[in-house]
C-alpha positions as CSV (number, residue, x, y, z in Angstrom):
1,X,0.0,0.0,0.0
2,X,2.6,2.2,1.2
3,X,4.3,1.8,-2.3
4,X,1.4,2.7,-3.9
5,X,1.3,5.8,-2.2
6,X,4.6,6.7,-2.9
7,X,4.9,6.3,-6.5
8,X,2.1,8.8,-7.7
9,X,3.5,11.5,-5.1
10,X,6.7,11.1,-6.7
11,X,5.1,12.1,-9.9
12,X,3.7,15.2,-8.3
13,X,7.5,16.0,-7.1
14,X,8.9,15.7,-10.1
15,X,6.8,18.1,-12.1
16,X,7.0,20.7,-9.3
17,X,10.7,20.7,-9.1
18,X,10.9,21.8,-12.7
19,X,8.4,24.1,-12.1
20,X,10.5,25.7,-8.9
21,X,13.3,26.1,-11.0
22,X,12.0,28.8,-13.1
23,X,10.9,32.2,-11.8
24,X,7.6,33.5,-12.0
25,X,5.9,36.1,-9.5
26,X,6.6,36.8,-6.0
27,X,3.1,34.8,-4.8
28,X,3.2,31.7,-7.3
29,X,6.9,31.1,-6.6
30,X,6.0,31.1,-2.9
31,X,3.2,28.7,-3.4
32,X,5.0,26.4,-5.6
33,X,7.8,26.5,-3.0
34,X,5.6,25.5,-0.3
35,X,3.7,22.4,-2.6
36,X,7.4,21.3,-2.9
37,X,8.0,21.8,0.6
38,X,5.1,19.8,2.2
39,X,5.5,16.8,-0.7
40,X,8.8,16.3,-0.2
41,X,8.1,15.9,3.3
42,X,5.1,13.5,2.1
43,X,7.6,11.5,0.6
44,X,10.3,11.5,3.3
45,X,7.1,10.2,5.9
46,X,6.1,6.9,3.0
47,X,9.9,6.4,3.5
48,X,9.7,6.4,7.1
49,X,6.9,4.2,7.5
50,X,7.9,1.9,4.7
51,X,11.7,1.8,6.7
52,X,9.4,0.8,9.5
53,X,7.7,-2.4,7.5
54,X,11.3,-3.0,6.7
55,X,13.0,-3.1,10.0
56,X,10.5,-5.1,11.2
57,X,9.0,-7.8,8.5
58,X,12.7,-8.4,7.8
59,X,14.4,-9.2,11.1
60,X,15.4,-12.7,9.9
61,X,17.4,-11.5,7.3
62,X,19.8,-9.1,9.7
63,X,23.2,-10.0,9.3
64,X,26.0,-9.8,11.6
65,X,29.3,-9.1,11.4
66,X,32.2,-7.7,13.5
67,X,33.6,-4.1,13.5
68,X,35.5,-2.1,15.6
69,X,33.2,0.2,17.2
70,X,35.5,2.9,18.8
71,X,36.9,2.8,14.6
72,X,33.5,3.0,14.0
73,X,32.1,6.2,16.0
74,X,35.0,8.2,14.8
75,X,33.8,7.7,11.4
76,X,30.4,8.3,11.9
77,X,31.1,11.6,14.2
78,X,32.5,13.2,11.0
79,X,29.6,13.2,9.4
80,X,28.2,15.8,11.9
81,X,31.6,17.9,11.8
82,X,30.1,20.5,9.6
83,X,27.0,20.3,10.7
84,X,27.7,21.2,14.4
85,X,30.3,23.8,13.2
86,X,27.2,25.7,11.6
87,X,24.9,25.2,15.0
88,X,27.7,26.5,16.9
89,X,27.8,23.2,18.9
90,X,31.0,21.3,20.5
91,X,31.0,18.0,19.8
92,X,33.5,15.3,21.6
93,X,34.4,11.7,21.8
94,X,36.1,10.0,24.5
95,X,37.0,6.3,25.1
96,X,39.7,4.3,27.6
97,X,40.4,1.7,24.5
98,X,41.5,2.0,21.6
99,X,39.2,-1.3,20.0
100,X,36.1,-2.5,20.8
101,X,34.8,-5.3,18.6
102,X,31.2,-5.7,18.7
103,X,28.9,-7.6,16.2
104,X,26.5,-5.6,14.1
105,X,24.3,-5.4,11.2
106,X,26.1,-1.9,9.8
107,X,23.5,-0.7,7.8
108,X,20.9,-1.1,10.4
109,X,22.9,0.4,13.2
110,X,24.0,3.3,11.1
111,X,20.7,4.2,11.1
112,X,20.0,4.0,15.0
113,X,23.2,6.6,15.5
114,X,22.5,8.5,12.9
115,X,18.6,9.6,14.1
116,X,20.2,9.9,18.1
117,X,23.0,11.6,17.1
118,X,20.7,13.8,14.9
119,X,18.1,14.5,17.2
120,X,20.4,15.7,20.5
121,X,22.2,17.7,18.2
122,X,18.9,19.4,17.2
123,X,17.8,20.0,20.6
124,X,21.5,21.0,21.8
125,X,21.8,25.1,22.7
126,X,24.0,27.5,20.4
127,X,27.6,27.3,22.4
128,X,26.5,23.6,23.8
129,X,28.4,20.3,23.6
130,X,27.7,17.2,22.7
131,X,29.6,14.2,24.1
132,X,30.1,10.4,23.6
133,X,31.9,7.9,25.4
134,X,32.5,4.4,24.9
135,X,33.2,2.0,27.3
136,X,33.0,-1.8,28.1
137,X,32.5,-4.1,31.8
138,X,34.0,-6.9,29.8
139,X,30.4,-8.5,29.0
140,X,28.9,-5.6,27.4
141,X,30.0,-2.6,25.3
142,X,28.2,1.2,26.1
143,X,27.5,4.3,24.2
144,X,26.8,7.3,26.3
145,X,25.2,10.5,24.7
146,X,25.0,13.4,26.1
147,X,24.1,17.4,25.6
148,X,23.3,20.5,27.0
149,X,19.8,21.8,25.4
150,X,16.6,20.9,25.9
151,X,15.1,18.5,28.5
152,X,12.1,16.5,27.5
153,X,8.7,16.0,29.5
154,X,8.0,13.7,31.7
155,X,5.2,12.4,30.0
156,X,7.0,12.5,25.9
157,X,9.9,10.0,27.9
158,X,6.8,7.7,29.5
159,X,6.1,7.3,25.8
160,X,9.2,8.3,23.5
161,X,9.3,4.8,21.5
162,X,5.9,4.5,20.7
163,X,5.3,4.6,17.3
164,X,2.1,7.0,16.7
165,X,2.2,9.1,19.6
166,X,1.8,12.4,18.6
167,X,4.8,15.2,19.9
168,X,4.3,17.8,22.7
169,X,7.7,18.2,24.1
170,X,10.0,21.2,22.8
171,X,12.0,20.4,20.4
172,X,10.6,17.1,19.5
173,X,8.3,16.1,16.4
174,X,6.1,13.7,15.2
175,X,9.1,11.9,13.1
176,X,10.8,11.8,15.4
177,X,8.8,9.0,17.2
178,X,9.6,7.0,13.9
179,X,13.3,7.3,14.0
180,X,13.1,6.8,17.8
181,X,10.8,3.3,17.5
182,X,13.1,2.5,14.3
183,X,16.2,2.9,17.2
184,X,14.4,0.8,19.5
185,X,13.8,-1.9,17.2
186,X,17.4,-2.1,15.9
187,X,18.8,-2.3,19.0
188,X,16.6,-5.3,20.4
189,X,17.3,-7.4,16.9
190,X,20.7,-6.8,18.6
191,X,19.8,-8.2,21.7
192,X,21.1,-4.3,23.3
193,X,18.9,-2.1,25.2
194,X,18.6,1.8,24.9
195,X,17.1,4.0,27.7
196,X,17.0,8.4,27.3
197,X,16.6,10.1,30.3
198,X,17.0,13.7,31.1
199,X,20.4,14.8,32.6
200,X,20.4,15.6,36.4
201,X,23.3,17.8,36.3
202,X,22.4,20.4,33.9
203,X,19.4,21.0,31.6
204,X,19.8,18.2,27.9
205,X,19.4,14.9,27.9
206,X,21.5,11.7,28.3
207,X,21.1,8.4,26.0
208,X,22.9,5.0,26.9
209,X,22.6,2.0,24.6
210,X,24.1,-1.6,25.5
211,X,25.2,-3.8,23.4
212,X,26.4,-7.6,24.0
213,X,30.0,-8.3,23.2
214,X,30.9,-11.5,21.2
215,X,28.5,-13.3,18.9
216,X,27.0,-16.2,20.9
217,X,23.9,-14.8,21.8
218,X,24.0,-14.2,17.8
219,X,22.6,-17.5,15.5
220,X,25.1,-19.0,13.4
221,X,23.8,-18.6,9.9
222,X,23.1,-14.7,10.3
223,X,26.9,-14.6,11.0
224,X,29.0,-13.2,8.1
225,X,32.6,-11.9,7.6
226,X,33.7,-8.8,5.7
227,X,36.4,-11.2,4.0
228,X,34.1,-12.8,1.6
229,X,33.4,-9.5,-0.5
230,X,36.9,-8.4,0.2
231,X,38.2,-11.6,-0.6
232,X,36.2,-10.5,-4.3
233,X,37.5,-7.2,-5.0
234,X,41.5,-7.6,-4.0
235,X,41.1,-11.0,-6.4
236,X,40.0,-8.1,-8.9
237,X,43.1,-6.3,-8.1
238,X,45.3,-9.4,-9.0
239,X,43.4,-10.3,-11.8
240,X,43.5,-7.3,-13.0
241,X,47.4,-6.7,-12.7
242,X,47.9,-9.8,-13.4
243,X,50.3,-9.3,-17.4
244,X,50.5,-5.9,-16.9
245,X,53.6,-4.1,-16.9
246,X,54.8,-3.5,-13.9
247,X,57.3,-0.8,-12.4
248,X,60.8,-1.7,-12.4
249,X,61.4,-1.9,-8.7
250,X,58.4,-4.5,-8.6
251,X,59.0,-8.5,-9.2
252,X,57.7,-10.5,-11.7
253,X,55.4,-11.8,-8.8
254,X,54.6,-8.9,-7.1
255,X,51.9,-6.9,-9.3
256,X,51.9,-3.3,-8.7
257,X,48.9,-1.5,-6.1
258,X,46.8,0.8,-7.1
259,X,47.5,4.0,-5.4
260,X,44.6,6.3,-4.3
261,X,45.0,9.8,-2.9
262,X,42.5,10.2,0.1
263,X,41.7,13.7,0.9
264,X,39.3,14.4,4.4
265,X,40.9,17.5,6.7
266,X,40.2,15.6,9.8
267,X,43.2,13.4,10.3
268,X,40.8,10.5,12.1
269,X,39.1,10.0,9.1
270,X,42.5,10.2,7.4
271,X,43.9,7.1,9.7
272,X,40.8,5.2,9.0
273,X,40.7,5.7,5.3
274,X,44.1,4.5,5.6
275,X,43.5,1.7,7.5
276,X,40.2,0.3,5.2
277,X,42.0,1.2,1.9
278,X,46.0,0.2,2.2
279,X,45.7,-3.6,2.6
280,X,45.2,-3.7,-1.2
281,X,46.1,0.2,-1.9
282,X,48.6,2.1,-2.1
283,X,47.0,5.2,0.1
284,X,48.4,8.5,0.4
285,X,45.8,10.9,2.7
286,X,46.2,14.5,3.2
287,X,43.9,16.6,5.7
288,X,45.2,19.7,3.5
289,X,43.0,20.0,0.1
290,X,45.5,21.8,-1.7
291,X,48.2,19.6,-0.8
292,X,46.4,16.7,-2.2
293,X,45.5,18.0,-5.3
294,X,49.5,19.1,-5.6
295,X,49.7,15.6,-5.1
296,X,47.5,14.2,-7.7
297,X,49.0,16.5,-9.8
298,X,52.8,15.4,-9.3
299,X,51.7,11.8,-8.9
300,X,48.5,10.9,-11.0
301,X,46.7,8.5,-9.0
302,X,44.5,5.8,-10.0
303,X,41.9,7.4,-8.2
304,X,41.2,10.7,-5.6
305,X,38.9,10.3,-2.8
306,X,37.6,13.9,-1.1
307,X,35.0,15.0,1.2
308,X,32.8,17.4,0.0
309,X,33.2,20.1,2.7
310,X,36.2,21.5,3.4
311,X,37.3,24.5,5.2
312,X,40.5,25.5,2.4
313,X,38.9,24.3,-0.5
314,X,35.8,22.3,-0.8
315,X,35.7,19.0,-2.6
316,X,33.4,20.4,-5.7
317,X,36.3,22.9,-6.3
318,X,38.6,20.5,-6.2
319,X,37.3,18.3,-8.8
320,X,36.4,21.2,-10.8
321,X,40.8,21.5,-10.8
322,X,41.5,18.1,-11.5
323,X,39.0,17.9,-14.1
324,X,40.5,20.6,-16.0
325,X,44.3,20.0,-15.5
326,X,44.9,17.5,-18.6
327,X,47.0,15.8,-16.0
328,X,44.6,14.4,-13.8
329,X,41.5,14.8,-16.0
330,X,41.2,11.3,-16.7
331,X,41.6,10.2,-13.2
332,X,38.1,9.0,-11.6
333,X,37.3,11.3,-8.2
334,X,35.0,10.0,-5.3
335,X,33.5,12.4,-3.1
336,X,32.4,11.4,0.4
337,X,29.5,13.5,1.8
338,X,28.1,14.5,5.1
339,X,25.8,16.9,3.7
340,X,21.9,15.7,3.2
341,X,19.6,16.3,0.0
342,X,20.0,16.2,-3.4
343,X,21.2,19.4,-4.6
344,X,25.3,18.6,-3.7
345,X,25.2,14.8,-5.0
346,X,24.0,16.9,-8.4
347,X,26.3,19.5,-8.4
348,X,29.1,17.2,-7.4
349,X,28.2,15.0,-10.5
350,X,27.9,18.0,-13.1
351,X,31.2,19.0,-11.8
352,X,32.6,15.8,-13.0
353,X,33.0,13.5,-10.1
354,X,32.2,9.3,-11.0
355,X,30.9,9.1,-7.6
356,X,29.8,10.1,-4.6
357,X,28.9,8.1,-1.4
358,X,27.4,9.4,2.0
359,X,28.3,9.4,5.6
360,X,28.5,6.8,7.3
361,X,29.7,4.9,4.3
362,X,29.3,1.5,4.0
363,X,32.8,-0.1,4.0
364,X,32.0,-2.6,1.6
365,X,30.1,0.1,-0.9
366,X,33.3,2.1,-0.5
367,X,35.4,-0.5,-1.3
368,X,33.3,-1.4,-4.5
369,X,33.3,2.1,-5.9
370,X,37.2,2.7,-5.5
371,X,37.7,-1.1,-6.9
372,X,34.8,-0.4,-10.1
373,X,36.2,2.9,-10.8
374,X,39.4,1.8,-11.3
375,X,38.7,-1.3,-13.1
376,X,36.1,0.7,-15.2
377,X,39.7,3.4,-16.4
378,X,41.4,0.1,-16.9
379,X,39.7,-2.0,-19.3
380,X,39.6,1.1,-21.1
381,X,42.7,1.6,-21.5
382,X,43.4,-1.7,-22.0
383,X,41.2,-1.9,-25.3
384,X,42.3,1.1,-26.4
385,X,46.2,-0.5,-26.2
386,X,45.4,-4.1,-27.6
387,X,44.2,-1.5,-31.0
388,X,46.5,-2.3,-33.6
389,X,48.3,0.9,-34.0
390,X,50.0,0.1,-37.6
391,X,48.2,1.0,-41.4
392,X,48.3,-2.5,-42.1
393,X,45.9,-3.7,-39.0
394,X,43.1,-0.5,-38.8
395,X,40.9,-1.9,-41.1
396,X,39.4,-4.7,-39.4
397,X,38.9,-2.7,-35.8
398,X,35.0,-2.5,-34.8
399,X,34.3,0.5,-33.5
400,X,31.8,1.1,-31.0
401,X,32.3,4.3,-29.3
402,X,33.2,8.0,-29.8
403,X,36.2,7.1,-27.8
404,X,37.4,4.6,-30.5
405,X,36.1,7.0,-33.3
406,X,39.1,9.8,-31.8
407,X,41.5,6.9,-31.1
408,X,41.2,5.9,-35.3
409,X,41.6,9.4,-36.5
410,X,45.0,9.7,-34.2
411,X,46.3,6.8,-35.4
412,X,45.5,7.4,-39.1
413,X,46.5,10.9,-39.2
414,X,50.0,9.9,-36.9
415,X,51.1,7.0,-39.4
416,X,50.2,9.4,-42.7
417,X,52.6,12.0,-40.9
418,X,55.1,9.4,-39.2
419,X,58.2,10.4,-41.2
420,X,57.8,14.4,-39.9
421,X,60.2,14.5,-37.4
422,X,58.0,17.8,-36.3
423,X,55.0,16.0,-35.4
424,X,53.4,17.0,-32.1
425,X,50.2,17.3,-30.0
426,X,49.6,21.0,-31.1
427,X,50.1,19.5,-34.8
428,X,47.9,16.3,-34.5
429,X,45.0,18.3,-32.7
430,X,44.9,20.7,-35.9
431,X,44.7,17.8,-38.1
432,X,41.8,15.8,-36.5
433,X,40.3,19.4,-35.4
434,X,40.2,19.7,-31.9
435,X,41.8,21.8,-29.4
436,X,45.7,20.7,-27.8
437,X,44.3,20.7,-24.2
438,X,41.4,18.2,-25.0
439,X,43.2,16.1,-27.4
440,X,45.8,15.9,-24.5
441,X,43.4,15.1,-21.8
442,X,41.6,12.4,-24.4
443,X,44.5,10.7,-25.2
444,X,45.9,10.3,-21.5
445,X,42.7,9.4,-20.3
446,X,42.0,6.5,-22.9
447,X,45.6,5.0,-23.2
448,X,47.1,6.2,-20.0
449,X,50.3,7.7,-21.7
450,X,50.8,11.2,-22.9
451,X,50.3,12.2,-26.5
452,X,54.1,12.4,-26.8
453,X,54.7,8.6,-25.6
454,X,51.8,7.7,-27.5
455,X,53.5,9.2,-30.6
456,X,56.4,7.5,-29.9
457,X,55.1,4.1,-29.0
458,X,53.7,4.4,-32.8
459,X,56.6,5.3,-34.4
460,X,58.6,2.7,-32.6
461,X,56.3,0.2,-33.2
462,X,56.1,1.0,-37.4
463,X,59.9,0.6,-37.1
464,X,59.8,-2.6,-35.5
465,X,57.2,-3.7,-38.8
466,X,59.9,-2.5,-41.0
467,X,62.8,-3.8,-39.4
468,X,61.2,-7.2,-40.0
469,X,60.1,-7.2,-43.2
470,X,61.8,-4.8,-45.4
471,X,65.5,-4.4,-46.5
472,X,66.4,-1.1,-45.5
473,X,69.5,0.4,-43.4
474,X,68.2,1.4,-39.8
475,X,69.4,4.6,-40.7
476,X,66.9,4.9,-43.6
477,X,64.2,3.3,-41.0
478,X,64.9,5.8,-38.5
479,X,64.5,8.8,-40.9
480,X,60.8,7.2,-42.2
481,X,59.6,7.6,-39.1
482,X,60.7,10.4,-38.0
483,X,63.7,10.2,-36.7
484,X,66.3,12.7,-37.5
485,X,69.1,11.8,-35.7
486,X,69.4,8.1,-35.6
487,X,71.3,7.6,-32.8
488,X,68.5,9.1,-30.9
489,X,66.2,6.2,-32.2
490,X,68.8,3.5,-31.1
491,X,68.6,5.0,-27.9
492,X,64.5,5.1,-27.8
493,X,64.1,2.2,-29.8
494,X,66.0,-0.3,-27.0
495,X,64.4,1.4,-24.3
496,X,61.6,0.7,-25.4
497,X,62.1,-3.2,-26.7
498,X,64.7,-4.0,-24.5
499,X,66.8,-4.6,-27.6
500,X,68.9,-2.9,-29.7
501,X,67.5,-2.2,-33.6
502,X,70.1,-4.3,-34.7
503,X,70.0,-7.2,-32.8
504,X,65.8,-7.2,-33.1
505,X,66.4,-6.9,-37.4
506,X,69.0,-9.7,-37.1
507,X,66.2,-11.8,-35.2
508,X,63.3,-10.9,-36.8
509,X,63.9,-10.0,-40.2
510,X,62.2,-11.3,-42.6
511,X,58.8,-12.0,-40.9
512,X,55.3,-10.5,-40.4
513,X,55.7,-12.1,-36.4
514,X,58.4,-12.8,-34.7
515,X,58.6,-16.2,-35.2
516,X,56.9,-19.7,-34.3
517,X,57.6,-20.2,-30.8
518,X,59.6,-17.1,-29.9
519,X,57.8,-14.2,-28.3
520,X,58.4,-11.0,-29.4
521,X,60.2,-9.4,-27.1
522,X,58.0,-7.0,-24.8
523,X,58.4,-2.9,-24.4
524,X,60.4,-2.5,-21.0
525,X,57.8,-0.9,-18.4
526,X,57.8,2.1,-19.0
527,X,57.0,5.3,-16.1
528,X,53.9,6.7,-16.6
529,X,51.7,9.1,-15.8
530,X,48.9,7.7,-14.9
């Protein structure tokens, strides 16, 4: 039923939001403002109550697994970092351990933290704190919350997790009794307790919630491990490494990480970005913005991760640069937000980011995005290399996207120009038509190399052709493809076969392939920029 519901006020939303985006006069923009208003807040109560059916119909599937829970509350306090920065509210976190494993269903108990956290904040005075401690007897772990704001009447905490009971306490509203019996409920598929009372020491309130340590009092089969889906994704990053070329301090064995730059200017979040991501990862964090995008810059990173807000330089700015530096415009950016609504994910996704995930983030989702993203930039690069990139070899290619469109136009008009010894990026873009910076920012983004490398890799790689099959000095070779000085294309050409011209003619000569049961010997890895 609920569904039902939801659906055609959807269609009334989506209408009115168009509408609300143009201007008309002072009275009908108010009036379409407020039918926006009230049916967005339609919508968020079918959520609520369908959340409700959720939590409940579906206790059986609730799955368990550990986490560290003082890990755990640091992440989730960031979320509210901006938010009690603009209330003017303190907020703190104090424990005696430094781990605490408890078993939970994350999801589910994001949400119970998330709606008490939310709602003492709310009702916490301008200049107030907001406090939580965690601590443990040994048999059970506790989460204290506590502020200085508004108390609560006697009578709204005789009833505060009843589910329709309609709000008469300051401060307090009729969704909140939702969240609040969504808590409850949570916390008893846990097998915890939670109790809010008001403080006796000053005027706010206090909330305690217990939860058992270990997971006996937890059935086996709703027991699960993070492992398995990690287990997934770092056999992705083997996989996926796995013939690559690999840097020259790394062993045949040993395939390289993929390194992430992880931007967030709270250092906790830092250390546990660090800690989640570098298993698999090589992880660089900054808690200064414009020190990470330096970074990215110098380094090109398979992938920048940045929290939205930011006091130096928020995290849409900060795409917006890497977007339009043609170093780092083909890198993939994931935002992390604390902020709620719509309007930010949007902006954040016209700006160019691939992603963006909210706080608290599920680990696992996290872990997904940074490992699809990546893998996503890879194949694609990956096609775009296993093109044949010699005349004799374009015809049969299938194209399929623009991408491929671009990539045949460079390498028809390089090989028509391959004996210029002139030929450039600024040259090439004039011949296909399109400016230097996005011809640049194309071309690294598809292959992974610089136009220049690319260039060369093609020029090199129509020497090797004629070096096998035609009788011709390497001198003469060198000049055809655009080589004027050929001891400069000795030099390139063993670099980049791990041969010398002479030796590779002497082997190969005389063939299309190398021949029957030899492999052709393999560019050396080369340093690159992405």
């Amino acid at each position: 039923m609920l569904h039902e519901l939801r659906t055609p006020v959807t269609m009334i939303l989506t209408p009115l939001q168009k509408l609300t985006a143009n201007r008309y006069d002072e009275d009908t923009d108010s009036e379409l403002q407020s039918m926006q208003k009230n049916a967005v807040k339609v919508v968020s109560l079918l959520d609520k109550s369908m959340n409700v059916d959720r939590i409940v119909d579906d206790g059986n599937d609730i799955k368990f697994r550990e986490i560290n829970f003082i890990k755990y509350l640091y992440n989730l306090l960031s979320i509210f970092r901006y938010q009690s920065r603009m209330a003017n509210v303190e907020m703190s976190f104090h424990s005696d351990q430094d781990s605490l494993p408890i078993w939970v269903d994350r999801t589910r108990f994001d949400e119970v933290l998330m709606n008490l956290i939310s709602l003492v904040l709310k009702n916490t005075y301008s200049g107030g704190t907001v406090d939580l401690d965690a601590t443990s007897d040994g048999k059970y772990a506790y989460i204290n919350i506590k502020n200085t704001g508004n108390s609560f009447s006697d009578d709204y905490l005789a009833h505060l997790f009843d589910l329709y009971r309609r709000a008469d306490s300051a401060g307090a509203s009729s969704e909140n009794n939702v969240e609040l019996f969504l808590c409850k409920e949570i916390v008893n598929q846990h097998k915890g307790t939670i109790k809010i009372v008001n403080r006796q020491d000053c005027e706010g309130v206090r909330i305690t919630i217990q939860m058992p340590l270990g997971n006996s009092h937890i059935p086996k089969h709703r027991l699960t491990s993070r492992a398995n889906l990690l287990d997934e994704t770092w056999n992705f990053v083997n996989s996926e490494n796995k013939g690559e070329e690999e840097n020259d301090d790394a062993t045949e064995n040993s395939p390289r990480k993929y390194s992430i730059v992880a931007i967030d200017e709270y250092p906790d979040i830092c250390r546990y970005l660090q800690t989640l991501l570098s298993p698999n990862f090589n992880v660089t964090t900054f808690t200064s913005p414009n020190e990470g995008l330096q970074a990215a810059i110098t380094d090109t990173p398979d992938l920048v991760i940045a929290e939205v807000m930011m006091s130096d330089m928020d995290g849409i700015t900060l795409v917006k640069l890497l977007k339009s530096n043609s170093n780092t415009a083909h890198i993939p950016v994931l935002l992390l937000t604390a902020l709620p609504g719509e309007e930010v994910r949007v902006q954040g996704l016209l700006t160019g980011a691939d992603a963006i995930i909210s706080k608290p983030f599920n680990e696992e989702e996290l872990i997904l995005n940074c490992k699809n993203l990546i893998k996503s930039r890879s194949r694609l690069a990956s096609h775009i290399k296993e093109m044949q990139i010699t005349k004799d070899n374009l015809h049969p290619i299938e194209l399929q996207s623009n991408n491929d469109l671009l990539m045949q136009k460079v390498i028809e008009t390089i090989n028509e120009r391959i004996s210029d010894p002139e030929l450039n990026v600024e040259i090439l873009a004039d011949a296909i038509g399109i400016s230097r910076v996005h011809l640049h920012r194309k071309i690294k983004e598809i292959t992974g190399s610089s136009p220049g490398k690319y260039i060369r890799s093609i020029r090199l790689n129509q020497a090797a052709q004629l070096l096998r099959g035609e009788k011709k000095n390497i001198s003469q070779i060198s000049y055809s493809v655009g080589y004027s000085n050929p001891s400069v294309f000795s030099t390139a050409f063993r670099q980049f076969f791990g041969m010398s011209a002479k030796d590779y003619q002497k082997r190969y000569s005389g063939s299309e392939e190398p021949e029957s049961g030899r492999q052709q010997p393999q560019p050396k890895p080369q340093q690159s920029n992405s």
